[in-house]
Backbone as a ProteinNet text record, in pm:
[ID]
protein_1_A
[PRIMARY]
XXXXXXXXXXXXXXXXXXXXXXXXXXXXXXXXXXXXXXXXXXXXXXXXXXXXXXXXXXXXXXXXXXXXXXXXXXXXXXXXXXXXXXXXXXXXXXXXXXXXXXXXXXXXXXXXXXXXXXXXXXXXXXXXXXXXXXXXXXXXXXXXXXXXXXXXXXXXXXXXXXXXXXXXXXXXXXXXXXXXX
[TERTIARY]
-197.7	-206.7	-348.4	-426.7	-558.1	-530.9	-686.6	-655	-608.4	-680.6	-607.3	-430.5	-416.3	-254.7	-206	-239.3	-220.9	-190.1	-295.3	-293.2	-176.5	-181.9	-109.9	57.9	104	219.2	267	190.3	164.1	218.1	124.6	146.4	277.6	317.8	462.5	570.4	577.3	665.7	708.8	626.4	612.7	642.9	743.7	677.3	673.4	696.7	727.4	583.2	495.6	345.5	312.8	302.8	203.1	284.2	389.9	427.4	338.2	283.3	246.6	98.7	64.4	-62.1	-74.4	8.9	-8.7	-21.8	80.7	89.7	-66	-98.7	-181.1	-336.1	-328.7	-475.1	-484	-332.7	-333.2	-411.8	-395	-455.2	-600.9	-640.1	-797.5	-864.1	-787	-819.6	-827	-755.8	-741.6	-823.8	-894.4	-982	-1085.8	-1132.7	-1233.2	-1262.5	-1187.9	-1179	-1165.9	-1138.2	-1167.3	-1305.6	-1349.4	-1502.6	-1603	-1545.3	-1631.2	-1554	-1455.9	-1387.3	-1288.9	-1348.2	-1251.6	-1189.6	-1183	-1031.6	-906.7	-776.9	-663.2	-651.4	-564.5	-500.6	-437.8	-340.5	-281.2	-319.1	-436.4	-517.3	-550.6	-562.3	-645.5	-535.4	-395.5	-288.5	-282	-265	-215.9	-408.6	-484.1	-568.9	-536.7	-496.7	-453.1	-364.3	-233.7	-127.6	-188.5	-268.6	-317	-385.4	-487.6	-569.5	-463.5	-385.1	-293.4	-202.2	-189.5	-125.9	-285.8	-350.4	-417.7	-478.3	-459.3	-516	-365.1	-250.5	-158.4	-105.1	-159.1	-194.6	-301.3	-392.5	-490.7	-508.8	-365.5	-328.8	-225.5	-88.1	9.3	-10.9	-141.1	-184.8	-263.7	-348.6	-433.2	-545.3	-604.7	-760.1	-784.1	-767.3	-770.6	-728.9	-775.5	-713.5	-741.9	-889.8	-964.3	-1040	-1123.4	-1197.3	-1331.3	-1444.7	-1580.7	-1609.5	-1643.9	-1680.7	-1725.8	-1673.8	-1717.8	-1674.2	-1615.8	-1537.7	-1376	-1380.5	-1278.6	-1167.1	-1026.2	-955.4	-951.8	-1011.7	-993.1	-1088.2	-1197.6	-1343.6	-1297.5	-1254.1	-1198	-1121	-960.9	-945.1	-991.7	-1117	-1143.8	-1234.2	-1310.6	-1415.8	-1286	-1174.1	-1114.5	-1098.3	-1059.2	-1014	-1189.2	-1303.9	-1389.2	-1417.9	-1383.9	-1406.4	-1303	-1233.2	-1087.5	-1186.3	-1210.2	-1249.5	-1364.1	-1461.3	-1562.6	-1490.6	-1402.6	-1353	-1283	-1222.2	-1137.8	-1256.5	-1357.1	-1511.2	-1522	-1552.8	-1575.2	-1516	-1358.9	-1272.1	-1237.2	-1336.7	-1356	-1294.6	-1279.4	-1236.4	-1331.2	-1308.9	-1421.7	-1463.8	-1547.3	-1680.7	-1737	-1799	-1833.6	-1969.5	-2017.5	-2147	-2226	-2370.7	-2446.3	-2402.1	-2369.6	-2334.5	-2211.6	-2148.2	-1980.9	-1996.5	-2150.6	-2169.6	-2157.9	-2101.1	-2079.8	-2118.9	-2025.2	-2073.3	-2027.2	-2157.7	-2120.6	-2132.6	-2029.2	-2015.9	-1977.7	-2130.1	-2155.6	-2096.4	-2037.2	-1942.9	-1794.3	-1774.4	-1614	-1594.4	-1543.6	-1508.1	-1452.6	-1391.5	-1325.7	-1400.3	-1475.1	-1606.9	-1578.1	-1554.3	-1617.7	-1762.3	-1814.2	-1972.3	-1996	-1991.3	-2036.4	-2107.6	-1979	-2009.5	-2102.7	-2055.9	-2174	-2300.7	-2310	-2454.8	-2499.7	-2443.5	-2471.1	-2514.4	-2434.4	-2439.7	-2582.7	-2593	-2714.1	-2875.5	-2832	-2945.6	-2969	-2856.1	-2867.4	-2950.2	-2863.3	-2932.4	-3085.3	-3090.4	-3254.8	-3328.2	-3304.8	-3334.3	-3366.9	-3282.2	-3292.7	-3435.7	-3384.6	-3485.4	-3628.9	-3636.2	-3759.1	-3817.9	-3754.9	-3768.8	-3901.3	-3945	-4040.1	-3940.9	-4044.1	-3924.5	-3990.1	-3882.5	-3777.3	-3660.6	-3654.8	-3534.4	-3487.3	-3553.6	-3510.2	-3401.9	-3464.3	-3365	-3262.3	-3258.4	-3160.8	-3054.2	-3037.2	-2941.1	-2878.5	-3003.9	-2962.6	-2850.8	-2924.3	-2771.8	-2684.6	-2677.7	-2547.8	-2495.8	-2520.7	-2407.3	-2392.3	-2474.6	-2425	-2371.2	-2528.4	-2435.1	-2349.1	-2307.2	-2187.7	-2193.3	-2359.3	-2357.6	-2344.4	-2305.8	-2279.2	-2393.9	-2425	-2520.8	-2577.4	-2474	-2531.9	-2595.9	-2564.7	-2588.9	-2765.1	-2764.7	-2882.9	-2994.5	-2935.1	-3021.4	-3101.4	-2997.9	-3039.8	-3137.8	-3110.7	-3202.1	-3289.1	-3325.5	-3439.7	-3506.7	-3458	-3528.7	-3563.1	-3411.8	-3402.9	-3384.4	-3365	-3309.7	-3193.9	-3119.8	-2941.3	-2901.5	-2794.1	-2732.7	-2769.6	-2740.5	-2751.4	-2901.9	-2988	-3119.5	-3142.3	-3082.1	-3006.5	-2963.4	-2900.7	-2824.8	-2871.6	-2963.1	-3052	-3175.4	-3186.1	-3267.2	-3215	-3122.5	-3026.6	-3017.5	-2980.9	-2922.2	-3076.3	-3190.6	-3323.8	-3350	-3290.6	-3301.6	-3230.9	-3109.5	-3010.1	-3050.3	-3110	-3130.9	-3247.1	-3361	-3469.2	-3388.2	-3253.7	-3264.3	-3140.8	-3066.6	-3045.5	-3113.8	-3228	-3294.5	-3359.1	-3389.8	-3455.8	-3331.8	-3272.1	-3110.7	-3091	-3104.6	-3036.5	-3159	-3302.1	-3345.3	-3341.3	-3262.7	-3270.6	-3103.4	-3023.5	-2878.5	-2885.1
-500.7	-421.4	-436.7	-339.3	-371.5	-418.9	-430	-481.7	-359.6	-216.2	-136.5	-90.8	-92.4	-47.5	-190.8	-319.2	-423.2	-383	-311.6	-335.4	-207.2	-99.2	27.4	-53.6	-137	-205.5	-289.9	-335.7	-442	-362.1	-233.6	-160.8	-72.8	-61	24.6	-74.1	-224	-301.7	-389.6	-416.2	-435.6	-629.5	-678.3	-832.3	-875	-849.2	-898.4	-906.2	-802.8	-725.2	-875.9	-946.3	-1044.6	-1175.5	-1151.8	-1324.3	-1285.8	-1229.7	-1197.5	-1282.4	-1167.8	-1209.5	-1378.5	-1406	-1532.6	-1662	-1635.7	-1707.5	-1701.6	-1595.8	-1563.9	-1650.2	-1630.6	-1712.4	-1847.9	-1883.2	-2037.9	-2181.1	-2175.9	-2283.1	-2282.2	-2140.1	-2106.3	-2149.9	-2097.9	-2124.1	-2246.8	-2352.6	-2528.6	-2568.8	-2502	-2587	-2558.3	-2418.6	-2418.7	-2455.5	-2529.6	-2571.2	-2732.7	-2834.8	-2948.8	-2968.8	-2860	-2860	-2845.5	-2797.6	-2816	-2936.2	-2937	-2996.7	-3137.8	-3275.3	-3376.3	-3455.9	-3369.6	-3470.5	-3415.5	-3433.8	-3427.5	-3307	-3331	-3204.1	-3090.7	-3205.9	-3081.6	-3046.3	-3033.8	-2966.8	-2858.8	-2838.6	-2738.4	-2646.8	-2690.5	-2625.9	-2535.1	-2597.4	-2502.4	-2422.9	-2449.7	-2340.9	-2219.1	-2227.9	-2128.7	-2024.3	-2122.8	-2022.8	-1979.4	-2003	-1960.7	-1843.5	-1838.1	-1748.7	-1626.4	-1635.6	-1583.6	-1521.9	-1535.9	-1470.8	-1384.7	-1436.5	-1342.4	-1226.3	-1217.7	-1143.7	-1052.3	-1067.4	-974.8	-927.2	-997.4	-937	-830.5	-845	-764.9	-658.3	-656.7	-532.2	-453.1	-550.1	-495	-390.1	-482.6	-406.4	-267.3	-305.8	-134.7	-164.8	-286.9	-347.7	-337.8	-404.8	-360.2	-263.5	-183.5	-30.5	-53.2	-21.6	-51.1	-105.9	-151.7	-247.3	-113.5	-201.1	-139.6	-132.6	-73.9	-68.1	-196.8	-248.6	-341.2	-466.8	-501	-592.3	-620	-756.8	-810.7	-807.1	-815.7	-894.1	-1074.8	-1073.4	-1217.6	-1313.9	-1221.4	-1278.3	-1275.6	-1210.3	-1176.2	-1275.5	-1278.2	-1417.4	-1549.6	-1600.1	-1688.7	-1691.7	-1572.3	-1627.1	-1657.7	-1567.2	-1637.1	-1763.3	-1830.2	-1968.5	-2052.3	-2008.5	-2065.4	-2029.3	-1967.2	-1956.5	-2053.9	-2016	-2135.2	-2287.3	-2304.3	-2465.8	-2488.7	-2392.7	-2402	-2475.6	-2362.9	-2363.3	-2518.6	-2566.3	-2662.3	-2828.3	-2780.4	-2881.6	-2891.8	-2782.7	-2749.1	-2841.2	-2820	-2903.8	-3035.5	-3084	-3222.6	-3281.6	-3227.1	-3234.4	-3297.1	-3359.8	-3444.7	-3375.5	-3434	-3321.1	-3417.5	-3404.5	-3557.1	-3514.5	-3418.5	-3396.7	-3238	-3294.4	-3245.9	-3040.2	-3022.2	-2870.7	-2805	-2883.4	-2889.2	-2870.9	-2936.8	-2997.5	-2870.5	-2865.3	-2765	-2807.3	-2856.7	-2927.8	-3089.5	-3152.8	-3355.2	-3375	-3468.7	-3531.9	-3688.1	-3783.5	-3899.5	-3980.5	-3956.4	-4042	-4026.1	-3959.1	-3981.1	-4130.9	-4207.2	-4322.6	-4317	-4200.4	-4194.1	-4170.5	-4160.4	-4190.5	-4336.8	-4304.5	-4444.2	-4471.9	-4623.2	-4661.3	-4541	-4523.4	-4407.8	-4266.9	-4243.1	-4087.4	-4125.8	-4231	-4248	-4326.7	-4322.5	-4352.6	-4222.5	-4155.8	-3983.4	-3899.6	-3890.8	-3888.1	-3928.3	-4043.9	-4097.2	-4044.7	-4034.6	-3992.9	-3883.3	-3755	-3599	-3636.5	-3688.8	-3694.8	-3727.1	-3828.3	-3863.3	-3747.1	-3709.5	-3548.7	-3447.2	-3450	-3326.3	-3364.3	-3496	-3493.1	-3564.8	-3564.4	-3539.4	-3391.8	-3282.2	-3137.5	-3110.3	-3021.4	-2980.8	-2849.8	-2827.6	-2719.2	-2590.6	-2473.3	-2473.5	-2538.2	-2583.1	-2606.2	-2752.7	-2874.3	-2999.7	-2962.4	-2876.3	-2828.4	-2731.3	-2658.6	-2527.3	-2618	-2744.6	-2767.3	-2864.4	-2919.5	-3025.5	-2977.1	-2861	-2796.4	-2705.7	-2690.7	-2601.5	-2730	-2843.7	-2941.5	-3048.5	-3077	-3218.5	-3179.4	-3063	-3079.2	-2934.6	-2831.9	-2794	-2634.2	-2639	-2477.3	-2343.6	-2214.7	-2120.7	-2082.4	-1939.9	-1881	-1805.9	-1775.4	-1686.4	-1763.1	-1907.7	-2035	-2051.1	-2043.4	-2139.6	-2015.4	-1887.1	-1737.8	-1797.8	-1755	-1794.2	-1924.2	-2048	-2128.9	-2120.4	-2091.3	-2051	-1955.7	-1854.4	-1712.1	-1631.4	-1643.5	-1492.3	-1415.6	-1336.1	-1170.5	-1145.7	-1234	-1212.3	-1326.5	-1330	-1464.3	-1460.8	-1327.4	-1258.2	-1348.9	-1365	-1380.9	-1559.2	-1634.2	-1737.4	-1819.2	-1696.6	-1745	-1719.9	-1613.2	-1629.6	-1746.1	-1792.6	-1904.5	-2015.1	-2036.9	-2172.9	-2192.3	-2059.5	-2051.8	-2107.2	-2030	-2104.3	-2247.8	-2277.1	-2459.6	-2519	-2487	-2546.8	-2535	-2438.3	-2429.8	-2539.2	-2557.4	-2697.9	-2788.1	-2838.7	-2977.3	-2958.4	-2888.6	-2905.7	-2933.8	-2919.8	-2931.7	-3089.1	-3123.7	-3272.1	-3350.2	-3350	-3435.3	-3447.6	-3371.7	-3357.5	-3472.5	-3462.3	-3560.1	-3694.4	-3681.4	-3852.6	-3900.1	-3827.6	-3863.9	-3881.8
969.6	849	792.7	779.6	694.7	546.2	517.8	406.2	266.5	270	209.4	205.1	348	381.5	294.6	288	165.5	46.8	28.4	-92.8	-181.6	-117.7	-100.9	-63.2	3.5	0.4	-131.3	-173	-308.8	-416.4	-406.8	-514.3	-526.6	-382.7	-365.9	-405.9	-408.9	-489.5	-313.6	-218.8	-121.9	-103.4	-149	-170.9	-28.4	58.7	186.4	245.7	238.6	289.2	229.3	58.6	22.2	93.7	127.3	160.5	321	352.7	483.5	477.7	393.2	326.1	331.9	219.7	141.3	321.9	392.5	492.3	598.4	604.8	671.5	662.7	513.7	511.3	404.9	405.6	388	437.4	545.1	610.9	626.5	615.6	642	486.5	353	250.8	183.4	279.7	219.5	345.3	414.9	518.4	435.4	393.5	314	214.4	126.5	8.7	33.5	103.6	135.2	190.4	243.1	200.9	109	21.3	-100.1	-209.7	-188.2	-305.8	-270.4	-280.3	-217.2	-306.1	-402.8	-469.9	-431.5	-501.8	-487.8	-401.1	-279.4	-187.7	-216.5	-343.4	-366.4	-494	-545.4	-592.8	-548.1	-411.1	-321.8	-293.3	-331.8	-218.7	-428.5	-524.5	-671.5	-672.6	-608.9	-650.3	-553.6	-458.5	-361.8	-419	-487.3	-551.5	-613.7	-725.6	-854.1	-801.7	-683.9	-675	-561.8	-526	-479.5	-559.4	-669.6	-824.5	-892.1	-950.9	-931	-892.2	-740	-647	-619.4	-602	-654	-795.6	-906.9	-1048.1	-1071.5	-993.2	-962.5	-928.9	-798.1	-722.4	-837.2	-864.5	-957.2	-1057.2	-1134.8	-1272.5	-1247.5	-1090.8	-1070.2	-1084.9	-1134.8	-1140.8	-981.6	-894.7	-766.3	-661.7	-709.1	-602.4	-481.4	-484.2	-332.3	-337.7	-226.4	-207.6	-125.3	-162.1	-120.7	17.9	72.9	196.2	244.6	347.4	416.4	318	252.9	164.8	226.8	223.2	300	174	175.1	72.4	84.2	185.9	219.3	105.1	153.2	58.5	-27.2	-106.9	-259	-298.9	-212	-248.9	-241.1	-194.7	-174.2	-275.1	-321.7	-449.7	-587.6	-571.8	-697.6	-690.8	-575.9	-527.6	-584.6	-519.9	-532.7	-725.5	-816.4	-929.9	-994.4	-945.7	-1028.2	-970.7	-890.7	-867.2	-931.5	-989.7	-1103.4	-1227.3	-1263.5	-1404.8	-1378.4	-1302.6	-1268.4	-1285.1	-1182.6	-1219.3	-1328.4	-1459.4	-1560.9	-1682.1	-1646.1	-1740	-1736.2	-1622.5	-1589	-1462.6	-1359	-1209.4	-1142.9	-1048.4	-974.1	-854.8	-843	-752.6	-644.9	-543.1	-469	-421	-390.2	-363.7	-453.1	-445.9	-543.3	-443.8	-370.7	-320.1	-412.7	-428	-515.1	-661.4	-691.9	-861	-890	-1029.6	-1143.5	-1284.7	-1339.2	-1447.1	-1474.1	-1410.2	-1414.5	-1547.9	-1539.8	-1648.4	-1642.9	-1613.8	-1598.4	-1674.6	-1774.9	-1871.9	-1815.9	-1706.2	-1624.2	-1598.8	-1626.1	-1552.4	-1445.6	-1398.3	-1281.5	-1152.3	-1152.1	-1023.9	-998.3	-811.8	-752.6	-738.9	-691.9	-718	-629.2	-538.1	-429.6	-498	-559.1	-630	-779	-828.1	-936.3	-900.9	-799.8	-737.8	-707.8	-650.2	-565.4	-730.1	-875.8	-963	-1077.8	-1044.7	-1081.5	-1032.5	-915	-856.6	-849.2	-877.1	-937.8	-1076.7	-1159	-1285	-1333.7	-1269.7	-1198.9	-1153.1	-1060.9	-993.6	-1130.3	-1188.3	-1256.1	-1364.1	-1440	-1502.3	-1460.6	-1351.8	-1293.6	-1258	-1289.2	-1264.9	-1334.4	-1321.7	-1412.1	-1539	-1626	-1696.1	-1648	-1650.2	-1721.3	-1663.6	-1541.8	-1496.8	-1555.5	-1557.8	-1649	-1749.2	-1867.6	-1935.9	-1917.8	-1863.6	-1805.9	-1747.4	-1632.8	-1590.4	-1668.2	-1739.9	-1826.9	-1964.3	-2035.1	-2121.5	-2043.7	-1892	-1842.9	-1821.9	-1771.3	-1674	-1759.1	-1862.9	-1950	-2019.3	-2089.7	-2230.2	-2208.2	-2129.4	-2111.5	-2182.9	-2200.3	-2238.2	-2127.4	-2235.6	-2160.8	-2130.3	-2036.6	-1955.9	-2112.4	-2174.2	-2356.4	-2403.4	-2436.5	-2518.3	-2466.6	-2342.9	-2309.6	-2266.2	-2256.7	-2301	-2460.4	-2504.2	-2701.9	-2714.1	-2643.6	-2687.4	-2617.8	-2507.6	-2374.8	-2470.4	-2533.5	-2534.4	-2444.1	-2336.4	-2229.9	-2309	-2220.8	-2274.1	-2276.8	-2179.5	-2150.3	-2076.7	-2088.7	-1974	-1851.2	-1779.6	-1715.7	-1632.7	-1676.3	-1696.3	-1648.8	-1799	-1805.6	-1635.1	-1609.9	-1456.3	-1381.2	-1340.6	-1274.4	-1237.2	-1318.2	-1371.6	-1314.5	-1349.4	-1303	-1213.1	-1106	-974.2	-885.7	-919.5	-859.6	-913.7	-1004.7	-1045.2	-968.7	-934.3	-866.1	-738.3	-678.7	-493.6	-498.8	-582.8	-614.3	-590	-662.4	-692.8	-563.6	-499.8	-395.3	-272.1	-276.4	-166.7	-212.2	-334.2	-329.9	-334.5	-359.9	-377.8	-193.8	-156.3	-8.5	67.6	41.4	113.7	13.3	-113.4	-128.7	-123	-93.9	-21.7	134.9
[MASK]
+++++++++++++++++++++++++++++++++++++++++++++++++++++++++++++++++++++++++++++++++++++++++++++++++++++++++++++++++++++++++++++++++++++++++++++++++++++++++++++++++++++++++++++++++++++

């Protein structure tokens, strides 16, 4: 079944087409996600559902009709999966390498020495940056501002802008983090 004739089943009241689905790219979606993400398993197994409710909420409601040329549904579910494990980092989830980092928060006690050594030495990293990036990652990941928040105090133009910004801070301190891990 492609992925439109999917989605066209979903929408006809089809539940059988998503348990198809859902089975189909289970195992592919918790292999990929123990790669970025090594805490709890079954952590990895409720971001799946979650993004698997979504992604037929998506279809149900009519937000997802079709998909763009050359756009997988697969990809799709997997960036929700990979967005939920942001938001999940975000609200204080543990993270184990600086590829995974979202937003650290070095006052977790729940880090082993390992990861708060790996931790330390991001933090180090960063503020050894030059600016703008020192500060840009320093109020997205400590202190926990939005892409608007740190527009407004930067004096971008838009978040938009903001995140752009970040995303080239972050590929920097990925690359110096990687030769001092």
């Amino acid at each position: 079944m492609t992925d439109q004739e999917f989605i066209h089943e979903i929408r006809q009241g089809h539940k059988d087409a998503f348990t198809v689905f859902y089975k189909q790219y289970r195992s592919e979606f918790i292999g990929y996600m123990r790669k970025r993400y090594k805490g709890d398993p079954d952590t990895i197994i409720d971001l799946y559902q979650d993004s698997c409710i979504v992604l037929y909420d998506q279809i149900c409601s009519g937000k997802l009709n079709t998909l763009n040329p050359g756009a997988k549904l697969k990809s799709y579910l997997f960036k929700v999966g990979i967005n939920k494990l942001i938001d999940l980092i975000r609200k204080g989830g543990k993270i184990s390498t600086v590829e995974n980092i979202d937003r650290v928060n070095d006052r977790d006690s729940g880090y082993d020495d390992d990861r708060s050594e790996q931790f330390a030495t991001i933090r180090q990293a960063v503020s050894m940056m030059t600016e703008p990036c020192n500060t840009i990652l320093t109020l997205y990941y400590w202190d926990a501002m939005s892409h608007d928040e740190i527009a407004k105090h930067q004096g971008y133009a838009n978040a938009d802008s903001a995140k752009a910004q970040k995303s080239k801070c972050m590929n920097k301190l990925k690359s110096y983090v990687k030769t001092l891990l």
